[in-house]
N, C-alpha and C positions, 0 to 999 in steps of 0.2 A: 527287397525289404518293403514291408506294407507300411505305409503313414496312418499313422492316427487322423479322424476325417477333420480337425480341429487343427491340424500343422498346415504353416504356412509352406506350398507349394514353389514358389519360386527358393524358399531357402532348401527347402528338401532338393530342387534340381542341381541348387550351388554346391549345395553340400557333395552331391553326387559325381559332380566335375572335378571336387579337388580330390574327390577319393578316389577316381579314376587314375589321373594325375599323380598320385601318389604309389599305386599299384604300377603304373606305364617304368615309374624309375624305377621298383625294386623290383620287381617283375617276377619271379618266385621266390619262396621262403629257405633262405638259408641257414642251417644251421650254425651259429659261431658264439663267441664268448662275449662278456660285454666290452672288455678292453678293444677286440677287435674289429666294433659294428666303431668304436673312436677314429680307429687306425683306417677305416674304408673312409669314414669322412671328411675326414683330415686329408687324407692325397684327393678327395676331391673338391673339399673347397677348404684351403688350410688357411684360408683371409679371414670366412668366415668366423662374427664374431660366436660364443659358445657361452661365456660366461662373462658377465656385464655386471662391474660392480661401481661407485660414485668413482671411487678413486684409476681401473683403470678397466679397460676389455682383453679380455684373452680369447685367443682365437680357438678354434681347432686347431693347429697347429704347436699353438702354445700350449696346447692342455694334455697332448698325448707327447709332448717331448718332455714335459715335465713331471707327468706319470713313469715315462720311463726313466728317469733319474731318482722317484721318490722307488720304484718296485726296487732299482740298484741298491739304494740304501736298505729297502726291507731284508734284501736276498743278504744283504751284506750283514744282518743281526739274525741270519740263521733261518728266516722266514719260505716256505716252501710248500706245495699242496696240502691244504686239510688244515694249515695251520693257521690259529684264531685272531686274525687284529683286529682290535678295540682303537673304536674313533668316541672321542668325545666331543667333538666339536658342536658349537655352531654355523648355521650357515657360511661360511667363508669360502674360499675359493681352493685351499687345501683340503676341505671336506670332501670336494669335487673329485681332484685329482689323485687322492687317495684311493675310492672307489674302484679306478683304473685301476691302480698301483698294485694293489692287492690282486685284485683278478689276473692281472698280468703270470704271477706265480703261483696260479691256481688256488691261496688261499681264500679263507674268509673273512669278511668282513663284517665286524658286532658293532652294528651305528647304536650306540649308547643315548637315551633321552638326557640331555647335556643340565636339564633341570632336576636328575637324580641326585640327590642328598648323600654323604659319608655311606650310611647302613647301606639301602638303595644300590649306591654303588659298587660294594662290595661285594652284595649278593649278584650284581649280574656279573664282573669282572672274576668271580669266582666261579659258578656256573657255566659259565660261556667257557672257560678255562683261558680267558687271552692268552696269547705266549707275550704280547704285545700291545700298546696303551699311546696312543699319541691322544692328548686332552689339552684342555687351554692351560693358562695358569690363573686367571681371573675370567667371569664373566658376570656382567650385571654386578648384586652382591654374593654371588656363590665363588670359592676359594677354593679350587679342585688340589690345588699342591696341599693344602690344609687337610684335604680331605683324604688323599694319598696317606699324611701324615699319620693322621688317624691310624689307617687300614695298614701301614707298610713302614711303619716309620725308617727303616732303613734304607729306603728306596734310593735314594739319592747314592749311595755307596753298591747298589747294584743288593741290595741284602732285600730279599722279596717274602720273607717267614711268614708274613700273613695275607700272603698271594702266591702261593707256590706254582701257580704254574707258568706268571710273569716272571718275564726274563730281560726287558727292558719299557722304561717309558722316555718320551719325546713330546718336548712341550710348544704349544702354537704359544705364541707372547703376543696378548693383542690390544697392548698400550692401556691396557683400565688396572695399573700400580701391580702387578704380578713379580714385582722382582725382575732376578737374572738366576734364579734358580733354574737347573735341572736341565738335557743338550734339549738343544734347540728343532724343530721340525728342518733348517739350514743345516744342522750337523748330521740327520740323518740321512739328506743328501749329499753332503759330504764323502762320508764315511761310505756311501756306494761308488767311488771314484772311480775301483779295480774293478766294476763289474762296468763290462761294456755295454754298451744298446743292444749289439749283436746278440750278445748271451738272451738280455730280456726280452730282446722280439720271438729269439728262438723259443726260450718258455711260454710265449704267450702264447705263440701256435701251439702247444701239448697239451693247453689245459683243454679237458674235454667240457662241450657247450651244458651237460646234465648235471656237469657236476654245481657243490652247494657253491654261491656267489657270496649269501649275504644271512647274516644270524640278526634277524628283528624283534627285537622284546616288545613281547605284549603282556600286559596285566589278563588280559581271556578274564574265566568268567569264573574260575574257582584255583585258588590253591594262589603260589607265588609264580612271579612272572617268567615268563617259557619265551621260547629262543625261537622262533618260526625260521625254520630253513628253506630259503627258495634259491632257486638255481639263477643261472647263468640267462638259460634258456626260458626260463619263466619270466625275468622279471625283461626281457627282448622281445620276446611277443606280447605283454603285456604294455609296455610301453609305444610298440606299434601300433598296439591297437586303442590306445588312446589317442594317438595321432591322427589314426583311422576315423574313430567314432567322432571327435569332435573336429574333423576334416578341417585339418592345419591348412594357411596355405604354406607355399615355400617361405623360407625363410622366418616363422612363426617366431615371435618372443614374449616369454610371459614372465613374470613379474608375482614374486610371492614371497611371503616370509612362514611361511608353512617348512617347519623342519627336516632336513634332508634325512634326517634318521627316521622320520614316517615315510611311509608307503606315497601316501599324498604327494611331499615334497620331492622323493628320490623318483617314483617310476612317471607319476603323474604327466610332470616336470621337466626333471633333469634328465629321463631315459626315454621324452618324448618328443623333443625335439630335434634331436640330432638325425630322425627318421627323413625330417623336412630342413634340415641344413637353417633348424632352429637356432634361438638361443634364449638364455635362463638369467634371469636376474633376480638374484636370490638377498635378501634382506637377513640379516643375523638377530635382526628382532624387529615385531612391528610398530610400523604408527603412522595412523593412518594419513599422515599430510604427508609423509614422505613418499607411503605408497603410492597417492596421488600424485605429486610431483613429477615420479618416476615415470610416471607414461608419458609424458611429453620428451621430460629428461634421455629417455633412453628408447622413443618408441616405440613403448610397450603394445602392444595387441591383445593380450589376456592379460587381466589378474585372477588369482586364484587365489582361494580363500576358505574358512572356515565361516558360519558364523557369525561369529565373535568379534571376527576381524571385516566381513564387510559391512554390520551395523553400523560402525564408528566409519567406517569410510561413508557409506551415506549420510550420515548428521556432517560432516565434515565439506563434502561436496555440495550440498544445501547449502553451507554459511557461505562457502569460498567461493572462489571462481578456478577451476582447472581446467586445461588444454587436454581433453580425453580422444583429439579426434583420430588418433592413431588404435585407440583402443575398441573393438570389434565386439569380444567376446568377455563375462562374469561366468567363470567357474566359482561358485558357492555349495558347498557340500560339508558332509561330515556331523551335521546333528541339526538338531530340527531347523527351520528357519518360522518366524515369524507371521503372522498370516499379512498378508500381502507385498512381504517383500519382495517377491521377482519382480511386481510390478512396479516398485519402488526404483529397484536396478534399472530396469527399460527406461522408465522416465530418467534418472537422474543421472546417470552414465549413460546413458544413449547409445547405448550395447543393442545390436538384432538379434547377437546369438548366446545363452544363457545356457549351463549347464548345470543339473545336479545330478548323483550317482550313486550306489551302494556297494561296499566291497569289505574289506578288511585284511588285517596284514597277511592273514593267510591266506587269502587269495589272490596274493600280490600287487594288490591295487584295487581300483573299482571295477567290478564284473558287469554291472546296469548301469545305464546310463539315459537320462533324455536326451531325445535325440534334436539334432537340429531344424529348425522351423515349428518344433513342439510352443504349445499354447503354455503361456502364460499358470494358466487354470495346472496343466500336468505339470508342469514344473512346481506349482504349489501344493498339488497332491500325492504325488506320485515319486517315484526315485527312477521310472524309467524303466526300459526295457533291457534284455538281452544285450551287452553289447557287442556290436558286428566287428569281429580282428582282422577283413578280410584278406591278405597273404597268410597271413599268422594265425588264422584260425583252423579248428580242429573240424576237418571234415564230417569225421563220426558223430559230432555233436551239430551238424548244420551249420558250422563256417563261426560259431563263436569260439571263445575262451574256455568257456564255463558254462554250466547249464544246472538250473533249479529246478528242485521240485516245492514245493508245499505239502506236507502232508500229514496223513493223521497219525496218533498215538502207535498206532498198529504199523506204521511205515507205507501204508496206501495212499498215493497221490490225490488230495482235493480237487474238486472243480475248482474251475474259473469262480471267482466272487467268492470262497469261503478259504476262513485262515487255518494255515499249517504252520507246521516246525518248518522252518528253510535249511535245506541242505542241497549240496554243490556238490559238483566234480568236474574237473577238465584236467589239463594239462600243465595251469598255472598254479593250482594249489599246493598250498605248505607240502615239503618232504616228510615233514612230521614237527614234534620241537626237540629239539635237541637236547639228548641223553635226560629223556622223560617218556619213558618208555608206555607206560600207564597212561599219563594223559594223551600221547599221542594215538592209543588205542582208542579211547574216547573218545577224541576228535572226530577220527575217519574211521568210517565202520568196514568190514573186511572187503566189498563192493567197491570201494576208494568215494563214498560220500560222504563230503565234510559236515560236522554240525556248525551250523552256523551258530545255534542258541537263540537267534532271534522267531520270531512270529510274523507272517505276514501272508498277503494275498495279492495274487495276479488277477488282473484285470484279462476284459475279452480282447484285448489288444498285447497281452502279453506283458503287462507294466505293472510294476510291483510297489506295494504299500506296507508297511511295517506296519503290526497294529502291538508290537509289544516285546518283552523278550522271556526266553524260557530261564533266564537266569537273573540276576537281580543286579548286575554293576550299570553303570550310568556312565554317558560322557559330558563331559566338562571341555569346555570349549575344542570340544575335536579329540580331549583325550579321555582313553579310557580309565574311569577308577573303577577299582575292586573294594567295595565297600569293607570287608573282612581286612583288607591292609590299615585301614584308616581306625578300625573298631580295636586292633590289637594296640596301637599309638596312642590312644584314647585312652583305651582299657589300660596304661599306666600312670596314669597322673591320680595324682594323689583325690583321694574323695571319689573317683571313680568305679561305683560296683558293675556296671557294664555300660554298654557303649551300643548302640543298633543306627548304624549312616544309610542312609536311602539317600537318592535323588528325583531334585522338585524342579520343576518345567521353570526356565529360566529364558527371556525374551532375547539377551543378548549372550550367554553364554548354552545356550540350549540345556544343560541341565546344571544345577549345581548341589551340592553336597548337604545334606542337612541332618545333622548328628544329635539322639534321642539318646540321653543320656537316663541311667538310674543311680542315682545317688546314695554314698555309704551311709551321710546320714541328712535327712529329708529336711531336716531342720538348720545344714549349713553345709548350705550349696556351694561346688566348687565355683573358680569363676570363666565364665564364659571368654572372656579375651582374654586368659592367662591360658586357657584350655585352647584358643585360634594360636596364639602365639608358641605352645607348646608344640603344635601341629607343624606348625612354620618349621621348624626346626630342625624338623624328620623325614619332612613329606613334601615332595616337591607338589610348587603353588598351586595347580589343579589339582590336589589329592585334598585339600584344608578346607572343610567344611566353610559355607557361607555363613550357614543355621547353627546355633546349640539350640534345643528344648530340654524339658525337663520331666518325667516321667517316673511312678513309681513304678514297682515292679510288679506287681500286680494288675496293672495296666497296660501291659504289652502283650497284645494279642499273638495267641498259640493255638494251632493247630491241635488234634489230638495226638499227636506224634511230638510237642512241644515243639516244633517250629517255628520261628517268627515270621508271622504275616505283613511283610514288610510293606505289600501294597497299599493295610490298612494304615502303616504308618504314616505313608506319604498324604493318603485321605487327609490323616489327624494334623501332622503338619501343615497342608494349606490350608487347613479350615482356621487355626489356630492361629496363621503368620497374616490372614487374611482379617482376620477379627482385631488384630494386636497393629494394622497400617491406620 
C-alpha cells in the first residue's frame, strides 16, 4: 500500500507490524458464521473480557454460554432458519448476546432503531414480518409496551391481529418504571430448558456462512424504510477488515455509545474486536463525562463516535481534567465534522491515531477509510482511501472489500480530480432489501454496482471527497432522514397546505432539519412549536426539524417539470436564519 507523501512514516511502519501480527494469528480466510468466529474465541481466550459494562464484565466465555441459552429459548418459540427476530433494544449487554443467539439457528436478526415511534414501529415490525420481538419496556421517555399497545393491543394474551406475523414478544425490564408487564428476556431463557447446548452448537454448525445474518433498516433515499440484508459472511469480513485497516493491537478496547442496530456500532465495534481478543464497552446512551470517565474506568483505547457526540466530548475535556492515557486512538465519522476539529482531537485527547471513513449500511460498514499516520489536513478533507481487508479481502478487487468508481451520467468512469455518481461492488454489499423487489433493482444495476446516491471525487492518491448527493435526505447526527417522511407528518397538522424539510450545515450535529412550510391561510400562521411538538410525537428525535420558516406558494422554486429545488431552499433558509441571528 502506497502512503500519502504527508503520513507520518513511523506510524505507517506500526501500523504495518500489527497488521502483520494480526494476519500471523488468523493466517487464512475462513469461511464461518458469526456465532462461530464467538465460539473460536472463547476456547481461546474465554477470560478474556468481551463486553465491559459499569456494573459488570463478561467475558468471551460468558457471552457464548449465554447466547447459547438465549438461541435455546429462541428454538424453544418455534425460531429456525430464515425466520425474522426483532431486537429493540438499546445498547445493553443482551443486545450483544442476542446477535449470537439468533445466528446460532440460522435466523435473522431486525436490529430495530430503539428511538422509532408507535407508526415507525409498526411499519418496520410489519415489513420485516418479525415472527419474534424482544424490546425494552421503558427507555428514556419512549414506552415501547404503550406502543405495542397501540399496534397489538392483545399482545399480552398472545392475540397478534394487528402484527400477523408476530408470534411472541419478550421484554428487557431496565429499571426506568416499566412495570412487570409481559415474560421477561429470563423467561425466554427459561423456557429453552429442554433444548440442550448439544442440539444448539449442532445447529450452529448448519447454518451456511452466505446465508442472511442481519435485516438493517435504512431510511435510503426515496420511498419508506428498506430492510438491507447482509449475510453472515459480510458483516466477518467486514469487521476484520476494520480491525485490519485501523491495525488493532491485541487485545483492543473501545468505547462508544453509537447504537448496536447501526452498522457503526455492530460491525465497526462489536464484530471488530473479537478478531484481536478485543473488547466493547458499549454506553446505552451518551454523555459526554461519562464517555470520558470511561477510558480510565475501563481502559479504553479508542472512542468512537459520531460527530455530535465528540464535540461535547471536546468542550468537556477542555473544562475537566480526565486520565486519557490509555486512550491511543478518536474514531470520529459519520457526517461532516467541523473545520479544524481533527486537530482539536490531537491536541485535547492526545490520541496519535485518528480515523474517519465512508460507507453505509449497505455496504456493511465503512468501505474508505484514512488510513494510519495520515495528516491532520486529510483527515479534514478527505474520507480516506480504499479500505485494505487484507485475509478477508477479495483478490479480484486488489485485496479490498469494495471498490468505487466515480462516474458520469452515461456510467463512464471520471478522472482522478473530477465528481461522479459513486457506485460500489464487492463481496460485502447488501443482498438486496428485503421483499422490495423494485428498489432493490434500483440499487444494484444487473453488473452488481451498488448506487450509492452520493457525489464525490478521488484524489491522485486514491482518497475520496463527497462534494454532494444525487438525492436530497440529510443526516442528523449520524442518522439518516428522508425529508419526504417528515413532510407527510407535517403535511397533517392543522393550517398546513404543504410542507418542503431540507437540511442546513449544522457545527455540532452536521446537518439538521429545516422545514419550509406554506400556509392554508397567510394571514394565520400555524404555530411553530406546536408544529416541533407535533413532530416529537411521531418522529423519532433526529427526524424533528430544528427550523420552521414560512413561505408562500408561489415562492417555492420549480423546475420546468414542477419539481422542487430544494437546494435553492437551503440557499433561502441560511440566508434568511443568518439575517434573523
Amino acid at each position: 500500500m502506497v502512503s500519502r507523501p504527508d503520513a507520518d512514516p513511523n506510524q505507517v511502519a506500526q501500523a504495518a507490524e500489527r497488521r502483520q501480527a494480526l494476519e500471523d494469528r488468523w493466517k487464512v480466510w475462513a469461511p464461518r458464521t458469526i456465532p462461530q468466529l464467538l465460539d473460536v474465541v472463547a476456547a481461546e481466550h474465554p477470560d478474556r473480557p468481551y463486553v465491559i459494562t459499569d456494573e459488570r464484565t463478561y467475558s468471551y466465555a460468558d457471552i457464548a454460554a449465554w447466547s447459547i441459552r438465549l438461541a435455546a429459548g429462541l428454538a424453544a418459540q418455534g425460531i429456525g432458519p430464515g425466520d425474522h427476530v426483532a431486537v429493540d433494544l438499546a445498547n445493553y449487554r443482551e443486545t450483544v448476546a442476542l446477535k449470537y443467539a439468533s445466528g446460532r439457528l440460522g435466523a435473522v436478526t431486525v436490529s430495530i432503531n430503539f428511538l422509532l415511534r408507535q407508526q415507525e414501529l409498526g411499519y418496520v415490525l410489519g415489513q420485516s414480518r418479525a415472527k419474534l420481538l424482544i424490546t425494552m419496556d421503558r427507555f428514556r421517555d419512549l414506552d415501547y409496551l404503550a406502543a405495542l399497545d397501540g399496534l397489538a393491543p392483545g399482545w399480552e394474551s398472545g392475540d397478534f391481529t394487528g402484527l400477523p406475523d408476530l408470534t411472541g414478544v419478550f421484554v428487557l425490564r431496565t429499571g426506568q418504571g416499566g412495570g412487570e408487564r409481559g415474560r421477561t428476556v429470563e423467561d425466554l431463557v427459561a423456557e429453552g430448558k429442554n433444548v440442550s447446548d448439544a442440539e444448539i452448537l449442532a445447529r450452529t454448525g448448519e447454518v451456511d456462512p452466505d446465508a442472511v445474518s442481519d435485516l438493517l433498516y435504512t431510511s435510503g433515499t426515496t420511498g419508506m424504510a428498506k430492510g438491507a440484508m447482509l449475510t453472515h459472511d459480510a458483516v466477518l469480513r467486514t469487521g476484520y477488515a476494520c480491525a485490519y485497516t485501523r491495525a488493532m493491537d491485541d487485545g483492543y478496547r473501545i468505547g462508544f455509545a453509537m447504537p448496536i442496530y447501526h452498522v457503526f456500532g455492530y460491525v465497526e465495534a462489536t464484530m471488530s474486536v473479537p478478531w484481536v481478543g478485543g473488547a466493547i464497552c458499549p454506553k446505552p446512551s451518551f454523555d459526554a463525562v461519562d464517555m470520558l470517565a470511561s477510558v480510565s474506568r475501563h481502559q479504553l483505547n479508542e472512542l468512537m463516535a459520531v460527530p455530535a457526540m465528540t464535540a461535547p466530548m471536546l468542550d468537556e475535556a477542555r473544562k475537566n481534567s480526565y486520565d486519557l492515557t490509555s486512550m491511543t486512538t478518536m474514531f470520529s465519522s459519520g457526517a461532516a465534522h467541523r473545520a479544524g476539529m481533527f486537530a482539536e482531537m490531537r491536541e485535547v485527547f492526545g490520541v496519535e491515531r485518528m480515523f474517519t471513513a465512508y460507507g453505509q449500511t449497505e455496504t456493511t460498514a465503512s468501505t474508505t477509510c484514512v488510513m494510519p499516520g495520515d495528516s491532520v489536513e486529510t483527515l479534514q478533507g478527505t474520507l480516506g482511501c480504499h479500505k485494505p481487508a487484507g485475509l478477508a479481502g477479495d483478490p479480484a478487487l486488489g485485496g479490498v472489500l469494495a471498490r468505487y468508481k466515480a462516474v458520469d451520467p452515461a456510467g463512464n468512469e471520471v478522472r482522478a480530480g473530477e465528481i461522479g455518481a459513486l457506485i460500489v461492488r464487492g463481496p460485502i454489499i447488501t443482498r438486496g432489501y428485503f421483499d422490495k423487489p423494485a428498489e432493490t433493482a434500483e440499487l444494484i444495476d444487473p453488473d452488481g454496482w451498488l448506487q450509492t446516491g452520493d457525489l464525490g471525487t478521488f484524489d491522485e492518491y486514491g482518497y475520496l471527497r463527497l462534494t454532494g448527493r444525487k438525492k436530497e435526505s440529510y443526516r442528523c447526527g449520524g442518522e439518516l432522514v428522508l425529508p419526504s417522511e417528515v413532510e407527510e407528518v407535517l403535511g397533517a397538522f392543522p393550517g398546513v397546505a404543504a410542507a418542503h424539510v431540507v437540511g442546513l450545515p449544522h457545527e455540532r450535529m452536521g446537518e439538521v432539519g429545516c422545514a419550509w412550510i406554506v400556509p392554508v391561510d397567510p394571514d394565520d400562521l400555524p404555530d411553530p412549536a406546536a408544529m416541533v411538538a407535533f413532530c416529537k410525537e411521531r418522529l423519532a428525535r433526529f427526524k424533528v426539524p430544528a427550523e420552521v420558516l414560512f413561505t408562500a406558494a408561489a415562492d417555492i422554486p420549480l423546475t420546468v417539470t414542477g419539481r422542487v429545488k430544494k437546494f435553492e431552499l437551503v440557499e433561502r433558509a441560511t440566508r434568511q436564519l443568518a439575517t434573523s441571528e
